[in-house]
C-alpha positions in Angstrom: 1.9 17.9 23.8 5.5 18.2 24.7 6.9 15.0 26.6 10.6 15.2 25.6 12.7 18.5 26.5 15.9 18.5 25.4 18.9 21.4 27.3 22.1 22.1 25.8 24.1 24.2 28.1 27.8 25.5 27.7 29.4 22.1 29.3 26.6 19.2 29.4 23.1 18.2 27.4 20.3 17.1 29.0 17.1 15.1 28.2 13.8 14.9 30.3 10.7 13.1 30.0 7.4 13.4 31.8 6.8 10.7 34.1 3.3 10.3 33.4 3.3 10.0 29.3 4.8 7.5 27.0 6.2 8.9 24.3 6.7 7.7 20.8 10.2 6.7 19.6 12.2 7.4 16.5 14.3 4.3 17.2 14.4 1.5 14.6 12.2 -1.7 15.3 15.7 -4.3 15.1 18.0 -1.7 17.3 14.6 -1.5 20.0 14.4 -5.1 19.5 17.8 -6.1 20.6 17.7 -3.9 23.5 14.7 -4.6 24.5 16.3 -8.8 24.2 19.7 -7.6 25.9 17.7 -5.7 28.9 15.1 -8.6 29.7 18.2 -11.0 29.7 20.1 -9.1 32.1 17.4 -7.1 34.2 17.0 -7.1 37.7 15.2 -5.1 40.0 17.4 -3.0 40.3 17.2 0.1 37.7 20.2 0.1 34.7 21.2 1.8 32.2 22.7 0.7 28.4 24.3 3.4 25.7 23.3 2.7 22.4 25.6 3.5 19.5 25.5 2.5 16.0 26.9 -0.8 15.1 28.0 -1.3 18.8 26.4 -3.7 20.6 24.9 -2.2 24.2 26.1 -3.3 27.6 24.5 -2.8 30.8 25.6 -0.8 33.9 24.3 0.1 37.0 23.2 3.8 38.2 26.3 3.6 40.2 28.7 2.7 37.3 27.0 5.4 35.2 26.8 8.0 38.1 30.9 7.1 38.6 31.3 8.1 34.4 30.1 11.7 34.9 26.1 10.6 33.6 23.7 11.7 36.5 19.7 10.4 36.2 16.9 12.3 38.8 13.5 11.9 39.3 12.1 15.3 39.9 8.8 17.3 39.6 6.7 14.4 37.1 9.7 14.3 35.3 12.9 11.8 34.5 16.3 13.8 33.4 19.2 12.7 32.3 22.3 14.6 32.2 26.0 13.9 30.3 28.9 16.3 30.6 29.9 16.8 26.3 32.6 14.3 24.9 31.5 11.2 26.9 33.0 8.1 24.6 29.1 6.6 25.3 28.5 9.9 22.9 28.4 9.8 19.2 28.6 12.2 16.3 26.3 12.5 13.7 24.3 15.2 11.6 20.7 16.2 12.2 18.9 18.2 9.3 22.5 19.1 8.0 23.6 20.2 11.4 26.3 18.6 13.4 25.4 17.1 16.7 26.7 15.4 19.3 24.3 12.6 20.7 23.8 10.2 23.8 21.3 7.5 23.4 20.6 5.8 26.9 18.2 3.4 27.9 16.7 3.1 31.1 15.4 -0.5 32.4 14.5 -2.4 35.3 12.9 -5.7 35.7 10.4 -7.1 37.8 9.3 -10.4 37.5 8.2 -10.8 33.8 7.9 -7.1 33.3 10.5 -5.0 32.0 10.1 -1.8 32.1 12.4 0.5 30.0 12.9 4.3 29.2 14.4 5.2 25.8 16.3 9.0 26.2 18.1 10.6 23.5 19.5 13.9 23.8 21.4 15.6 20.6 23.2 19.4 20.9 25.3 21.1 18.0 27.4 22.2 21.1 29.6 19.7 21.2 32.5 18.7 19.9 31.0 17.4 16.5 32.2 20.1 14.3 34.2 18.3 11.8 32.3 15.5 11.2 
């Protein structure tokens, strides 16, 4: 079963998720755990978004802010994409097998009442501009 499809197109990346699966993570237990603490804290029913990066810690923004930075999210066909135009400063550099990527780490969160409900999306392309890392 496929539930996370990763595009990497000439000027953006893209991640999408099916709607209807939850999907194991590869993200570490203390960096989840801190999100997961930072989202509940500043949820609201409205939906936000928070860029992970190493050693940084995450903030919140809305869609809006995001939307306004170049990031676009959609809800289409069972599925949740995410889209970020190459050299975003939410984007990081690192290596993946050997290979040099360029990486957004996003998470996805709302809040209602004592629920959070959050969506982890990582995309990673070698077409950025991670070359000489």
């Amino acid at each position: 079963m496929v539930c996370r499809e990763v595009t990497c197109e000439e000027n953006f990346m893209q991640v999408s998720v099916r709607s209807d699966v939850a999907c194991p993570i590869g993200t570490m237990k203390a960096d989840w755990d801190a999100v997961v603490q930072t989202a509940y804290a500043s949820a609201a029913s409205d939906w936000q978004v928070m860029f992970q990066r190493v050693d940084e810690e995450p903030t919140p923004m809305s869609l809006a802010e995001a939307h306004e930075l170049g990031y676009e999210f959609d809800l289409t066909e069972g599925r949740l994409v995410f889209r970020a135009p190459y050299g975003q400063p939410d984007s990081f550099c690192t290596e993946v097998n050997s290979v040099p990527v360029e990486a957004a780490h996003v998470t996805l969160f709302s809040r209602q009442h004592w629920v959070v409900l959050m969506v982890d999306l990582v995309a990673a392309c070698s077409m950025g501009q991670c070359y000489n890392i």
